[in-house]
Backbone as CSV, one residue per row, in Angstrom:
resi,resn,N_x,N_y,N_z,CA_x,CA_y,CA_z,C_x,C_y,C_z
1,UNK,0.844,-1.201,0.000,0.000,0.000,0.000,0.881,1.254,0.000
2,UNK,0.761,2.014,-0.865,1.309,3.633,-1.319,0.499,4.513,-0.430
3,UNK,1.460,5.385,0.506,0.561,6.283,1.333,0.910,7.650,0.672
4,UNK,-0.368,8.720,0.462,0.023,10.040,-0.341,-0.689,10.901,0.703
5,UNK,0.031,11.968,1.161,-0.454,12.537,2.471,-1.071,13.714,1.409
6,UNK,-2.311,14.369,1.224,-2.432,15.278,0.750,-3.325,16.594,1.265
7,UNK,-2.357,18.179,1.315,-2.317,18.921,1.960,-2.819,20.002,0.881
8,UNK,-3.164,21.369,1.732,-2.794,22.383,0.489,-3.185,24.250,1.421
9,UNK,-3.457,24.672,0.403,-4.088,26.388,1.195,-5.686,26.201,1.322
10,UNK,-6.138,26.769,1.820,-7.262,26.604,2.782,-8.582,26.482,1.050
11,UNK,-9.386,25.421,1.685,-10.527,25.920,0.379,-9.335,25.154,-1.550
12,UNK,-8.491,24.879,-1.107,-7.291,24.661,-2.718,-8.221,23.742,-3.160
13,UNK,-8.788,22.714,-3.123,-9.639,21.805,-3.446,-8.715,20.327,-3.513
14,UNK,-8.152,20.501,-1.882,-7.711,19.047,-1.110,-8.826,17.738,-1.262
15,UNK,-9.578,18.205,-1.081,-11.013,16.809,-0.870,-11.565,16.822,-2.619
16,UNK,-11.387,17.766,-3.267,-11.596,17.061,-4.900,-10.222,16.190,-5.403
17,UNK,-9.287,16.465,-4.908,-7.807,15.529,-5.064,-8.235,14.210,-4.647
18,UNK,-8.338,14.232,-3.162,-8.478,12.997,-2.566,-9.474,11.871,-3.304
19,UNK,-10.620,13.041,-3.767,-12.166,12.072,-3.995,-11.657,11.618,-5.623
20,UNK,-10.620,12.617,-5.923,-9.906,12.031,-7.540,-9.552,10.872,-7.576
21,UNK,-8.636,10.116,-6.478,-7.299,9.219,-6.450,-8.520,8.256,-5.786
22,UNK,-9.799,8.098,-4.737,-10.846,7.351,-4.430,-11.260,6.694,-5.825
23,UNK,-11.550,7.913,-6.709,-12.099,7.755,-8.187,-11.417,6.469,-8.807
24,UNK,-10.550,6.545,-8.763,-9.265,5.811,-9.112,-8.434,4.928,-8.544
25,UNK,-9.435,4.090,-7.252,-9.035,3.003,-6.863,-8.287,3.275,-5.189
26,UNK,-7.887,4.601,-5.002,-7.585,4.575,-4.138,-8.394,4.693,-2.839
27,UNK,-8.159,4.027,-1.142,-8.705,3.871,-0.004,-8.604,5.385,0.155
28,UNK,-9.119,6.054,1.477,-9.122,7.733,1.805,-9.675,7.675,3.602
29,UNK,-8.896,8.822,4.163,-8.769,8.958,5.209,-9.045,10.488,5.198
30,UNK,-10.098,10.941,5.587,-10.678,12.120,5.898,-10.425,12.930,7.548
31,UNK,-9.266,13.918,7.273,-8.747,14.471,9.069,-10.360,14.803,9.506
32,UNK,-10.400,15.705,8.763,-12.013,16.714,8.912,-13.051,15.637,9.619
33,UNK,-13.311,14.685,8.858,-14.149,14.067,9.332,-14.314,13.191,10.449
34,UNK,-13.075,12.343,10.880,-12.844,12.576,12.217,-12.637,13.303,12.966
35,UNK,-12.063,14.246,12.920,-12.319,15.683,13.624,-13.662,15.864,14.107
36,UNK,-14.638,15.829,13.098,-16.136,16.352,13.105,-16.832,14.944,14.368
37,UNK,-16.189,14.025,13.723,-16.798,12.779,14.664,-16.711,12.763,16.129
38,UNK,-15.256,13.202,15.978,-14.879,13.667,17.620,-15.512,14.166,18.305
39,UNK,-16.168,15.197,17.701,-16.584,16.253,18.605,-17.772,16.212,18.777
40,UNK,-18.651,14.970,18.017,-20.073,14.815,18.561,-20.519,14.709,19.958
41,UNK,-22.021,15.068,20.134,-22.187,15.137,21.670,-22.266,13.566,22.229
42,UNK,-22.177,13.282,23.325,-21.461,12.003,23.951,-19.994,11.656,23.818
43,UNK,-19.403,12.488,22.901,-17.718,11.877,22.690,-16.947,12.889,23.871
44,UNK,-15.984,11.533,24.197,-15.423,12.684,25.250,-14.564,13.973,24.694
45,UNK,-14.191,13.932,23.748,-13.350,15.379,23.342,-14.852,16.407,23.433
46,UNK,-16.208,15.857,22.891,-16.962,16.767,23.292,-17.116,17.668,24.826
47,UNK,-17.319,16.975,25.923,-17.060,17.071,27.040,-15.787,18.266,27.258
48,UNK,-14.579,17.648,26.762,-13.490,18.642,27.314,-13.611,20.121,25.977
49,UNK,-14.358,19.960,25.463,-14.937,21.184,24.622,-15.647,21.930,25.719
50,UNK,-16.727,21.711,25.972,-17.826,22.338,26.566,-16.845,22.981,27.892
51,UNK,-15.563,22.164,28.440,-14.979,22.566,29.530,-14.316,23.902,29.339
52,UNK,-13.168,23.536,28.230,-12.610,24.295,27.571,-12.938,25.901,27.510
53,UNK,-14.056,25.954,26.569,-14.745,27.035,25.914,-15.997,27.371,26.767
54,UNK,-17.051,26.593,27.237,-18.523,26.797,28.102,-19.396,26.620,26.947
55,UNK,-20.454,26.513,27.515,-21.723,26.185,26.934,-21.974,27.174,24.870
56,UNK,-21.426,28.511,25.023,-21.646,29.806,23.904,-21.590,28.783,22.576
57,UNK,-20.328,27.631,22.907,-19.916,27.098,21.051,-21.134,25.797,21.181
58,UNK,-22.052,25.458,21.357,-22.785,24.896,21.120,-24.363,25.232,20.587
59,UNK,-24.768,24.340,19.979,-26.457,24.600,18.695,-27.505,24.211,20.116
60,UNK,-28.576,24.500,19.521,-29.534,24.465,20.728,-29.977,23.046,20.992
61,UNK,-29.534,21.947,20.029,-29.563,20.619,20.625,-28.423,19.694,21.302
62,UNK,-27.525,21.069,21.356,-25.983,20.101,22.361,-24.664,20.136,20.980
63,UNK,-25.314,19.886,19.982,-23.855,19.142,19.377,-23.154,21.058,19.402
64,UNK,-21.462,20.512,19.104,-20.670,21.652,19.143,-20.680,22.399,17.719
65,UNK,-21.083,24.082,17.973,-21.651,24.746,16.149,-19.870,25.084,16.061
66,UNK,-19.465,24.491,14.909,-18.213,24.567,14.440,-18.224,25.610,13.769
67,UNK,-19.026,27.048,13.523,-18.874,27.903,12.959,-17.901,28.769,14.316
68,UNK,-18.840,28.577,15.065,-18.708,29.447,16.383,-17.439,29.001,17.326
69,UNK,-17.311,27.785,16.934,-15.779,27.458,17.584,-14.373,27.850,16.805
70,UNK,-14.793,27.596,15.281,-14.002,28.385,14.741,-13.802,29.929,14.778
71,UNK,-14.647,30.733,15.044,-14.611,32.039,15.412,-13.870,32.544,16.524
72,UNK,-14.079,31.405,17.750,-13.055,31.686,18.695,-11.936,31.525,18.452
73,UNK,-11.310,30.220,18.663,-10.360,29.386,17.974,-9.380,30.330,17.165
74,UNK,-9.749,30.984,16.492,-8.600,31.415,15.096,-8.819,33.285,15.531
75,UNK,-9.738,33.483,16.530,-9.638,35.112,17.221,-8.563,34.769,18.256
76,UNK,-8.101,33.882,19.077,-7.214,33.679,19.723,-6.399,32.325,19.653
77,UNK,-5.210,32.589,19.910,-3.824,31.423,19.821,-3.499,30.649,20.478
78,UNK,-3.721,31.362,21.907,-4.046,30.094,23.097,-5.280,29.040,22.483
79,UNK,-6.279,29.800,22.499,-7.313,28.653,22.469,-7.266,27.807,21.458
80,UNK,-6.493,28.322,20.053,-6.406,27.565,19.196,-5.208,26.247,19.288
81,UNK,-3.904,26.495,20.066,-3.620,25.867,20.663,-3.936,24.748,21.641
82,UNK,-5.021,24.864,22.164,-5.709,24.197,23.278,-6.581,23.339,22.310
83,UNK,-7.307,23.420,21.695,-8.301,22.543,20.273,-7.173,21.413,19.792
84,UNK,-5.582,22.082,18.882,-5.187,21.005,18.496,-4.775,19.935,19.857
85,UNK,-4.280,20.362,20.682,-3.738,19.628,21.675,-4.908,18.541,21.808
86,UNK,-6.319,18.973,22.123,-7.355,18.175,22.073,-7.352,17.145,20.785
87,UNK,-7.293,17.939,19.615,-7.829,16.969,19.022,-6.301,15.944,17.940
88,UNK,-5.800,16.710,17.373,-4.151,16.302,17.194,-4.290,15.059,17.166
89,UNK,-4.007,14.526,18.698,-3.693,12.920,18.785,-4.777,11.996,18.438
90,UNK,-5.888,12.347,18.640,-6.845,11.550,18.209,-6.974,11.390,16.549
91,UNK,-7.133,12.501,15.918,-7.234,12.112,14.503,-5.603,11.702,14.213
92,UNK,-4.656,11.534,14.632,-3.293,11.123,14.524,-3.522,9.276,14.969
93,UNK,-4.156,8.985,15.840,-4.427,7.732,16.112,-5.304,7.076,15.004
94,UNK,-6.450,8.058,14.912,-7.253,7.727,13.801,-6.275,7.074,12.457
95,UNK,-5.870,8.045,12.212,-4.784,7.646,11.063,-3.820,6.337,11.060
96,UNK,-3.738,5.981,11.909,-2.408,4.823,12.051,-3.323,4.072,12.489
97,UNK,-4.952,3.884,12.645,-5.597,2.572,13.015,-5.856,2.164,11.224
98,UNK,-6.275,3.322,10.574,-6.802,3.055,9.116,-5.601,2.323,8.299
99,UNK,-4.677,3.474,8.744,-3.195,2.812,7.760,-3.184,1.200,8.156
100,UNK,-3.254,0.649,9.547,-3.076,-0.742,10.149,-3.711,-1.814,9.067
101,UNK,-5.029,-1.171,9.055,-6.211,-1.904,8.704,-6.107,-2.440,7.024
102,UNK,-5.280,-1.158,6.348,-5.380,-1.358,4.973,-4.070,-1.934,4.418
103,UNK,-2.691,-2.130,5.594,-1.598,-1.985,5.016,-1.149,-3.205,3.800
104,UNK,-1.959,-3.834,3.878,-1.651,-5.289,3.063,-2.494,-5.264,2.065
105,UNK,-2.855,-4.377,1.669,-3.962,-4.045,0.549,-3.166,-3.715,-1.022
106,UNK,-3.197,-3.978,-1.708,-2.802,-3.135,-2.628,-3.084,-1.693,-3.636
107,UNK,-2.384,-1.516,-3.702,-2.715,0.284,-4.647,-2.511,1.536,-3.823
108,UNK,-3.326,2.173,-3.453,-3.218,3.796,-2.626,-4.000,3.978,-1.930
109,UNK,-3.461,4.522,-0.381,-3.990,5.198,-0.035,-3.841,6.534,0.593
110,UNK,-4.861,7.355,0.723,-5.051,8.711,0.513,-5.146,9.690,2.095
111,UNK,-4.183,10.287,2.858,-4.576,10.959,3.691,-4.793,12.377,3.345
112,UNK,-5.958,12.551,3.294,-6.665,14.339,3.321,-6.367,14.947,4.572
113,UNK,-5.576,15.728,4.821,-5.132,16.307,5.689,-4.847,17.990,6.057
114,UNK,-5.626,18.497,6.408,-5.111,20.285,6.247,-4.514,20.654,6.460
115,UNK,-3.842,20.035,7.825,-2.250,20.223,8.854,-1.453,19.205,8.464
116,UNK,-1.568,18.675,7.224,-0.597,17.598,7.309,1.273,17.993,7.690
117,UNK,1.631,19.035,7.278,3.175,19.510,7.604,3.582,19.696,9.362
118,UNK,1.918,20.761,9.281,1.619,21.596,10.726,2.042,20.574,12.056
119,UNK,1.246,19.341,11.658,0.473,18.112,12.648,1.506,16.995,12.499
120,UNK,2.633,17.406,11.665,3.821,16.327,11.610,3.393,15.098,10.924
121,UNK,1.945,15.049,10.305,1.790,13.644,9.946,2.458,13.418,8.493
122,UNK,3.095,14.397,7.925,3.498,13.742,6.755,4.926,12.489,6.628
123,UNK,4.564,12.431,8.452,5.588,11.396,8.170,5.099,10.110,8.117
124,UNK,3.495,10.103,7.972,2.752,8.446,7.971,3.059,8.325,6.325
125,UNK,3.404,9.456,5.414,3.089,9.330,3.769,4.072,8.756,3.750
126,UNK,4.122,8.075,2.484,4.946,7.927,1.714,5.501,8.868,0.538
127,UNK,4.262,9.592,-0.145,4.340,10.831,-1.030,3.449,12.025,-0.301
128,UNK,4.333,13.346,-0.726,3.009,14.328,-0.242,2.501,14.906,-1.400
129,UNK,1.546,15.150,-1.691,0.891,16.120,-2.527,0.171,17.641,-2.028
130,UNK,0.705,18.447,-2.446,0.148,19.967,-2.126,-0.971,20.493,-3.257
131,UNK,-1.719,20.936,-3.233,-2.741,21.303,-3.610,-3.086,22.970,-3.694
132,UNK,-2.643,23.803,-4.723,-2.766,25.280,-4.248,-3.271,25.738,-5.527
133,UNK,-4.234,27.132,-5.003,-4.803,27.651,-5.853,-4.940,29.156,-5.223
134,UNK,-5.176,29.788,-6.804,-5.144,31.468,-6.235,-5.929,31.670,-5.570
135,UNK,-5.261,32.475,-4.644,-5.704,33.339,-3.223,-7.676,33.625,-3.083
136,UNK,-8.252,34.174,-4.652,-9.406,34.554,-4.572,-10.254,33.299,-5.673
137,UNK,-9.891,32.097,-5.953,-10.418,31.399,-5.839,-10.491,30.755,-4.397
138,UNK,-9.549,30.402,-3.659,-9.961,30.445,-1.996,-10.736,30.654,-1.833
139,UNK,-10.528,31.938,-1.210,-11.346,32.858,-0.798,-13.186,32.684,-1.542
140,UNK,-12.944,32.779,-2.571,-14.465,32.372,-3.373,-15.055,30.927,-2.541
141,UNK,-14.107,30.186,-2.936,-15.286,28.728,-2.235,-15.215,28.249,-0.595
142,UNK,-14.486,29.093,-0.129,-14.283,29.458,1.417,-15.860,29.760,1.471
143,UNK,-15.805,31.181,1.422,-17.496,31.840,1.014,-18.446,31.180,0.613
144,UNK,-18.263,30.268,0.275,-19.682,29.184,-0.300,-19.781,28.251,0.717
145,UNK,-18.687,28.112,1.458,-18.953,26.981,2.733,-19.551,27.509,3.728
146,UNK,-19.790,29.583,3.519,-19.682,29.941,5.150,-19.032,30.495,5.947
147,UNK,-17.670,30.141,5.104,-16.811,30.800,6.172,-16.218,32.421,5.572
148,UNK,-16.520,32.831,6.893,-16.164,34.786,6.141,-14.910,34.768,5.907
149,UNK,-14.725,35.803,4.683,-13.613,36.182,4.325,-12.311,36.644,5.183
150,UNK,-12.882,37.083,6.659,-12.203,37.701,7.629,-11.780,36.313,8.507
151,UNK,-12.398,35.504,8.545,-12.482,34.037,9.329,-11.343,33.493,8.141
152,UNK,-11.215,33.661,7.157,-10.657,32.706,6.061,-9.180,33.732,5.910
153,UNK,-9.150,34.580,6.093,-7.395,35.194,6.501,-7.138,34.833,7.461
154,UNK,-7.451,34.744,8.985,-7.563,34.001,9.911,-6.665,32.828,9.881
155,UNK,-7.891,31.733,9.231,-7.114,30.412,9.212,-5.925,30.671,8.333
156,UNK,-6.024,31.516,7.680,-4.665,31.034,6.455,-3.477,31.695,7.128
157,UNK,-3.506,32.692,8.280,-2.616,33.244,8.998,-2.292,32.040,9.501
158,UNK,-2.768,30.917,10.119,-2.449,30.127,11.254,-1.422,28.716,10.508
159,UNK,-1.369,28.483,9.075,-0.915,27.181,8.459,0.016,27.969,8.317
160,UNK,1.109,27.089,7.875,2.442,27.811,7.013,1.695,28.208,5.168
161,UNK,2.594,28.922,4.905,2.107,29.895,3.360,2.411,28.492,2.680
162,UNK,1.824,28.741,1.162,1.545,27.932,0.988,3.027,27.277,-0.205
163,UNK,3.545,28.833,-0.166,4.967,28.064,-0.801,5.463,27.368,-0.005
164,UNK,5.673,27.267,1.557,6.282,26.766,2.076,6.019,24.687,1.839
165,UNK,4.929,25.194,2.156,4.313,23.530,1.929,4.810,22.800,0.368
166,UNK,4.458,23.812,-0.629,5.335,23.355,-1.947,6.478,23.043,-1.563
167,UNK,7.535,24.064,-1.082,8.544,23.465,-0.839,9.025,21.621,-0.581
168,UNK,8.107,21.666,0.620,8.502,19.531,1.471,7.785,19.107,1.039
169,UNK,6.517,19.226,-0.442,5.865,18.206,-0.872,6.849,17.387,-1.980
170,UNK,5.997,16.340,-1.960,6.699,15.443,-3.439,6.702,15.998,-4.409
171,UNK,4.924,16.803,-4.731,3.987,16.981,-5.531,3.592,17.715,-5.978
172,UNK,3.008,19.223,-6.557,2.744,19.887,-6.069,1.381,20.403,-7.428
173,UNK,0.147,20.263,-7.278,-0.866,20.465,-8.316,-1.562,21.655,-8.477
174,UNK,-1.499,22.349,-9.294,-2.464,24.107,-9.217,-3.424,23.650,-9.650
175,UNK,-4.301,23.929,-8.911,-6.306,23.669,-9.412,-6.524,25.079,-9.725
176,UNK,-5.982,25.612,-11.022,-6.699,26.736,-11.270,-7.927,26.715,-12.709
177,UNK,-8.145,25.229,-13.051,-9.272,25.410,-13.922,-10.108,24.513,-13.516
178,UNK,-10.618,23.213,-14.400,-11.964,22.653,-14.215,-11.392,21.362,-13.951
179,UNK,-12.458,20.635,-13.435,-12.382,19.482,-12.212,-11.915,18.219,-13.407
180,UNK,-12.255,18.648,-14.683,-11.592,17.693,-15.342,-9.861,17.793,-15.639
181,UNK,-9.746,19.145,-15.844,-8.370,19.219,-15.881,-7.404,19.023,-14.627
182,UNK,-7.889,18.892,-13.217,-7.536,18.649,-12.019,-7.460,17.349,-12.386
183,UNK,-8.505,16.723,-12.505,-7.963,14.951,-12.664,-7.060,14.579,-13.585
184,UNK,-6.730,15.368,-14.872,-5.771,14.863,-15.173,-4.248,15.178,-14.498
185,UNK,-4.257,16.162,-13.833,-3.094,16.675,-13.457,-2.885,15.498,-12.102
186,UNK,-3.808,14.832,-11.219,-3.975,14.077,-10.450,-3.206,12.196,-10.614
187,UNK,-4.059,12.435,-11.970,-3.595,11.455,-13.046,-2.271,10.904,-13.032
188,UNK,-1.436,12.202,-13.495,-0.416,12.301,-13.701,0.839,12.235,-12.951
189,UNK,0.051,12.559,-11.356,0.885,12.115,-10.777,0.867,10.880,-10.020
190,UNK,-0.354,10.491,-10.169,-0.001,8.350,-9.748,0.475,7.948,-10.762
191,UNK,0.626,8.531,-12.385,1.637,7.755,-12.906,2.480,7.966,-12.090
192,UNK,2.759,8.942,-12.410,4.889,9.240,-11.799,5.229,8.118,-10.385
193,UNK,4.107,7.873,-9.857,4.443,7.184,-8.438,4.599,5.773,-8.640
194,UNK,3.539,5.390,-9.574,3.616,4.319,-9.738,4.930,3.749,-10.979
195,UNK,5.423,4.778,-11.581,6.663,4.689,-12.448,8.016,4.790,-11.252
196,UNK,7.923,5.541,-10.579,8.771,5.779,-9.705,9.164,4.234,-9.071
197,UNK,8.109,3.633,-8.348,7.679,2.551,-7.605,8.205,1.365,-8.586
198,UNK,8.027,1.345,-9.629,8.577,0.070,-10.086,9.792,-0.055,-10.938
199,UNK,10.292,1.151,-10.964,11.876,1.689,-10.927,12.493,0.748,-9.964
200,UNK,11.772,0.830,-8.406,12.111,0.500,-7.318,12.493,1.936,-6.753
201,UNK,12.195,3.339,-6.542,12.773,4.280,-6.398,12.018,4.444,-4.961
202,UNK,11.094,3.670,-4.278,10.973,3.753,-3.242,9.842,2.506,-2.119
C-alpha cells in the first residue's frame, strides 16, 4: 500500500484531489471528518470542549456549532492551541488505526489532511501532494462553505504559506481550472508514483 499525504491552502480543493485518487481506486482517510466525529455530543473530546470554551460554542440541541468554535479558535492562539492539543492525537491515532487496517492491501492510499506539515503527519506518507490555488479562488469557495472572508485570513494566517508547503511536498498540483483538468493533473501524478515505484525508487 502507497501512502500520499495530501495537503494544500485553505478551500485549494484538497477533498476534490483525494475524492480524484478514491475515483481511481484509491482507499481515503478524511482528518475533517474525524475531527467532526470527535466532537459529537457524547464523545469525550466533546465534554473537554464544553470545559474548555462553556456552553456559547454549542447549537440548541448540544452538538458543538463549528462555525462558532471556529470564530473563537482562530480570534485567539491560546485557544487555538488548546483545540489542536485536544484533538491532534486523536485524529493522529485515527490515522495509524486506518493505515493498520489497509496496510496489506494493494494500490493507494489517501490521507486528506489540512495540517498535514503543521500536525507532523506527513511522516505516515509515503508521497506528499500539495494542492494550491489562487488566493481569490480560496477565498471564493471558502465563502460558499460559510466561512467569512475575515475568518478565512484568519485560518490562512495560522498554516504555514503555501509556498512553504510546496517546498517539502513530493507533488505539487495548481487547481486553477476545471475538475476535469484537475484529474488529469492528479492522473499524472499516480503515474509518476507508480513509475517511480517500479523503478524501485521507493
Amino acid at each position: 500500500m502507497t501512502i500520499i499525504g495530501v495537503t494544500g491552502n485553505l478551500s485549494a480543493g484538497k477533498t476534490a484531489v483525494a475524492n480524484i485518487l478514491k475515483k481511481h481506486g484509491a482507499v481515503g482517510f478524511d482528518a475533517d471528518a474525524v475531527a467532526k466525529t470527535m466532537i459529537r455530543k457524547g464523545k469525550p473530546a466533546h465534554q473537554a470542549l464544553l470545559k474548555l470554551f462553556g456552553r456559547e460554542i454549542l447549537l440548541p440541541g448540544g452538538q458543538v456549532d463549528r462555525k462558532k468554535l471556529a470564530e473563537r479558535v482562530f480570534n485567539n492562539v491560546q485557544d487555538l492551541k488548546k483545540l489542536n492539543v485536544l484533538i491532534h492525537p486523536g485524529v493522529i491515532f485515527e490515522a495509524l488505526s486506518f493505515i493498520q487496517k489497509n496496510k496489506k492491501k494493494r494500490g493507494m492510499l489517501v490521507l486528506d489532511v489540512p495540517l498535514l506539515f503543521e500536525s507532523k503527519m506527513d511522516g505516515l506518507a509515503d508521497w506528499t501532494l500539495v494542492v494550491r490555488s489562487p488566493l481569490a479562488a480560496g477565498m471564493r469557495r471558502s465563502e460558499e462553505k460559510g466561512i467569512s472572508r475575515s475568518l478565512a485570513k484568519k485560518i490562512l494566517s495560522t498554516q504555514w504559506p503555501i509556498a512553504k508547503q510546496a517546498e517539502h511536498a513530493d507533488f505539487v498540483i495548481d487547481n486553477d481550472g476545471s475538475l476535469k483538468e484537475l484529474e488529469k493533473k492528479v492522473l499524472a501524478v499516480m503515474k509518476e508514483i507508480n513509475r517511480v515505484q517500479l523503478k524501485g525508487g521507493i
